[in-house]
C-alpha positions in Angstrom: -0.7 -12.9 -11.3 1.6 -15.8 -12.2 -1.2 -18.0 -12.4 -3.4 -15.2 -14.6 -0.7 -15.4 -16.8 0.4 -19.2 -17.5 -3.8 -19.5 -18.1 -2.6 -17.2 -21.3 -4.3 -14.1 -19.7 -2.3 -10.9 -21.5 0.3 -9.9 -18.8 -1.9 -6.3 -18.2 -5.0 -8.2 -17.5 -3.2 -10.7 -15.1 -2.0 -7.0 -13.3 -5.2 -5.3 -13.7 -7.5 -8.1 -11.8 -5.9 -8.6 -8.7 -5.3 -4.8 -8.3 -8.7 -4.2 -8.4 -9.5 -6.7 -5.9 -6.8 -5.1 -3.7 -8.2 -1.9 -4.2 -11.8 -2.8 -3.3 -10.5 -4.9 -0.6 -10.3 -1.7 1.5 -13.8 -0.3 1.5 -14.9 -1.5 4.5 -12.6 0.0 6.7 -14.0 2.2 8.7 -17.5 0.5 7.9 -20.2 3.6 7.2 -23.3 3.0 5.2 -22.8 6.0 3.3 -22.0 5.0 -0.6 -20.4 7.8 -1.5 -18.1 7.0 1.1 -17.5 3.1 0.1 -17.1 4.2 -3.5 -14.5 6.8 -2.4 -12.4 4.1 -0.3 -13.1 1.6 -3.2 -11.2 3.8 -5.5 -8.4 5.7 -3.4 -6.8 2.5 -2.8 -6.8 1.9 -7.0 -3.8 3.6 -8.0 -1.6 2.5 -5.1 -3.3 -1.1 -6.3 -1.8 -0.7 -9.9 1.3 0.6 -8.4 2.0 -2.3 -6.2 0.5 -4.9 -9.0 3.3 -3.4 -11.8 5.6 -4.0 -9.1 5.3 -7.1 -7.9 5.3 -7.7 -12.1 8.6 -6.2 -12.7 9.9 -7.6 -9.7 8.3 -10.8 -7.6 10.7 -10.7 -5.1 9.3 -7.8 -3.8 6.8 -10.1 -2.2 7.9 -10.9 1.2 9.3 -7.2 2.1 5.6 -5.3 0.8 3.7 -8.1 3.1 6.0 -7.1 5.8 5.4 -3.6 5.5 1.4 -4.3 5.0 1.9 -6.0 8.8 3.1 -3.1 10.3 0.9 -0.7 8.8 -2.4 -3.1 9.9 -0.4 -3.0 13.3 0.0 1.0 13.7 -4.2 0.9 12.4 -5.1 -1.5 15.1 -3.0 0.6 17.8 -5.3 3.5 16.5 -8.8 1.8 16.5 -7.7 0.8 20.0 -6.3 3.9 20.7 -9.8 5.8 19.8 -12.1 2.9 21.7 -10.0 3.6 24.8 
């Protein structure tokens, strides 16, 4: 966003772009071929997205504590997906 933004990108587009990425980063997980589905996951994750985007505006040194968080939430999905193979 930092970036976005010294390119002279208006601050809502530089918070807008990587949100949406962020939000479509999760449709593949769990993987079904069903597009209803993927669009669903696709756009559940948007408004958490925007959330986390205006906050990491307001406030970069949020950083380091939301990527720790994002850790332990891809470990407790991991324990499940292993959990469920087992």
């Amino acid at each position: 966003m930092p970036r976005f933004e010294s390119n002279g990108m208006r601050p809502w587009l530089a918070v807008m772009l990587p949100s949406l990425k962020l939000g479509f980063q999760h449709i593949a997980v769990p993987l079904l071929f069903d597009m209803r589905y993927i669009l669903w996951r696709g756009l559940m994750y948007i408004p958490f997205a925007f959330f986390a985007g205006i906050v990491l505006h307001w406030r970069p040194r949020l950083l380091p504590y939301m990527v720790i968080v994002h850790v332990l939430m891809d470990m407790s999905f991991a324990a499940l997906l292993l959990g469920a193979a087992y």
